[in-house]
C-alpha positions in Angstrom: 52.6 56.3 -82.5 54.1 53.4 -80.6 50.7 51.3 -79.2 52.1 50.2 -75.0 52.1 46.4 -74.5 49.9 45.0 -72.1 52.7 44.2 -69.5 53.5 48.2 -69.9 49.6 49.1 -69.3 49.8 46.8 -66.1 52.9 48.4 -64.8 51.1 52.1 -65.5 48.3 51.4 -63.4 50.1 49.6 -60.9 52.1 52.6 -60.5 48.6 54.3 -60.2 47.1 52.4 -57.6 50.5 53.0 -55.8 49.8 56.5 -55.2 46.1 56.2 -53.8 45.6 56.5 -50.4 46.0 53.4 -48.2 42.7 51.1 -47.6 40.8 52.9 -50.5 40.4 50.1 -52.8 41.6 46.3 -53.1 43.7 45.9 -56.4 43.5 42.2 -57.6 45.8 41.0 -60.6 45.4 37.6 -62.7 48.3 37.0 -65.1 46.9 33.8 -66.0 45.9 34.5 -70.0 41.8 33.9 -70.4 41.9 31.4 -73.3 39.7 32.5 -76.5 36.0 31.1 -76.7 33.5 30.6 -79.1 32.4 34.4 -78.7 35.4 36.0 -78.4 37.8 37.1 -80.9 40.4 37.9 -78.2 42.4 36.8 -75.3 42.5 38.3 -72.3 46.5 38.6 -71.3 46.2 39.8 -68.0 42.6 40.8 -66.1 42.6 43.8 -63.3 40.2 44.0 -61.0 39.8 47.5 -58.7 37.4 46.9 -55.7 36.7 50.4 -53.3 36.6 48.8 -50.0 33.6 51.7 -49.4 30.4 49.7 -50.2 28.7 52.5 -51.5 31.0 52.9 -54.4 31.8 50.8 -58.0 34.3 48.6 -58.4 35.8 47.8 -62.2 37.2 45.6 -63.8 39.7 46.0 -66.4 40.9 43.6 -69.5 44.3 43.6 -71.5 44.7 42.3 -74.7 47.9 43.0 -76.9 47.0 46.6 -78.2 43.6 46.9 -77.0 41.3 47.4 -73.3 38.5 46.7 -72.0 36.5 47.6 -69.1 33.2 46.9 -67.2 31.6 47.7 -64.3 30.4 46.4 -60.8 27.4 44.3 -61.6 23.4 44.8 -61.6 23.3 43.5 -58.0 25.8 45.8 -56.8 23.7 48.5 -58.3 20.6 47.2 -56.9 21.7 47.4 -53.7 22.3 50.8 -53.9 19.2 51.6 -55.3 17.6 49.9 -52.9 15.8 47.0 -55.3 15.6 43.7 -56.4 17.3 42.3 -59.6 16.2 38.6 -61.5 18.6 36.0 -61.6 19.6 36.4 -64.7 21.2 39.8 -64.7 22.7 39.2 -61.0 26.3 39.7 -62.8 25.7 41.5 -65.7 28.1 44.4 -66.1 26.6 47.8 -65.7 28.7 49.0 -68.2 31.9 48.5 -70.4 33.0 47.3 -73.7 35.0 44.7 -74.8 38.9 45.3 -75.7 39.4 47.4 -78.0 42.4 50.0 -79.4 40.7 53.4 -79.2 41.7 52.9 -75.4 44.8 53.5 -74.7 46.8 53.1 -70.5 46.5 57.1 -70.3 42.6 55.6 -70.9 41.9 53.7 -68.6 43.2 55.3 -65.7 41.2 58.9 -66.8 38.4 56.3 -66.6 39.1 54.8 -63.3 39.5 58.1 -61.7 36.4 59.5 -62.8 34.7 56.3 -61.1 37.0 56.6 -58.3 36.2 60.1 -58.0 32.5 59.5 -58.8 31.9 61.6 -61.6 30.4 59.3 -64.3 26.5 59.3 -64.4 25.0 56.3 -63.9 20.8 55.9 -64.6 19.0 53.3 -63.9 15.3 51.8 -65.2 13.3 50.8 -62.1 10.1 48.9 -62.8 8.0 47.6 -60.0 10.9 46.9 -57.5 13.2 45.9 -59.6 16.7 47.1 -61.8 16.2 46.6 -65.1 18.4 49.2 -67.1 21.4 50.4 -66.8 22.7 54.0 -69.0 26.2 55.8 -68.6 28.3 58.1 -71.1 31.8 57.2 -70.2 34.5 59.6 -71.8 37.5 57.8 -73.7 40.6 59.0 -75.0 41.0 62.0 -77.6 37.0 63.4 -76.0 35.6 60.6 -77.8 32.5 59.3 -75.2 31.5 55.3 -74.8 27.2 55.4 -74.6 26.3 52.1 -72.8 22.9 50.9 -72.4 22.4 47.3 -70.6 19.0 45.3 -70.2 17.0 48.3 -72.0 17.2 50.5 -74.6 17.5 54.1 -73.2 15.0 55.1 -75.9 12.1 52.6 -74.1 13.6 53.6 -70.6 12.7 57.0 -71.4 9.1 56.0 -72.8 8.2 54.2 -70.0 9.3 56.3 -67.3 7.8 59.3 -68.9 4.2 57.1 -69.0 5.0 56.3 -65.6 5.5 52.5 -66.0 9.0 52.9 -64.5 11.2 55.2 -62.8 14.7 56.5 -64.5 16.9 57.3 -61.2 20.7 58.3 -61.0 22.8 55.8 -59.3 23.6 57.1 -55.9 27.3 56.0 -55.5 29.9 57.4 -53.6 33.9 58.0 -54.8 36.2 55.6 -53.5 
């Protein structure tokens, strides 16, 4: 099976945001390569970034590397705000879901994966503890029904503890499709 270059995956969802409605979302494209760093054992080619001009719906960002993607998306604060909470400092931009590059993604992929968001269909659930975000859960469905379980700034096992004690309150994110 012949693996699309990352110039080929930007063309495919170019093609893709093409055929959206008009003033649904904001596509950005930076062609400038990310150089390596001390954590990474990649380089971003070319970074796409999908914002929904509605303010009640997830934006995501998208990373190419030669034979692999990446995804992650909007951040804690965006979340927040929908949930109507406060978020620390620290986790201000951390991702509220994703992974790194990798090949079990393919361009057929990522797009399935940007229309569910688009369309609102992947479940987000978040951790609130006394006014504030701190977990983030959501089973994201890749390629060949493989599914992507992400978990940031708690386990889901502890989420699930502490909101059954009544510590903390597991909520699904109320966002809105694009």
């Amino acid at each position: 099976m012949r693996v699309e270059t990352s110039y080929e995956v930007v063309r495919r969802i170019e093609s893709w945001v093409q055929s959206l409605p008009q003033k649904k979302i904001t596509y950005i494209l930076s062609e400038e390569a990310k150089s390596e760093n001390y954590y990474s054992d990649y380089t971003v080619d070319y970074e796409i970034r999908i914002i929904p001009d509605n303010k009640k719906s997830l934006g995501i960002t998208i990373w190419l590397s030669e034979g692999a993607i990446g995804f992650f998306f909007e951040s804690y604060a965006a979340v927040a705000k929908l949930l109507n909470c406060r978020v620390r400092r620290h986790q201000r931009n951390l991702a509220c879901g994703g992974t790194e590059p990798v090949s079990s993604i393919d361009g057929e992929g990522i797009i399935k994966i940007c229309k569910q968001l688009g369309n609102a269909e992947i479940e987000f659930r978040a951790l609130k503890s006394f006014g504030y975000l701190t977990g983030i859960f959501s089973d994201v469905e890749l390629n060949a029904g493989g599914v992507l379980h992400s978990a940031v700034g708690q386990s889901q096992m502890i989420a699930q503890l502490i909101s059954t004690i009544g510590v903390a309150q597991l909520v699904r994110v109320p966002y809105e499709a694009w």
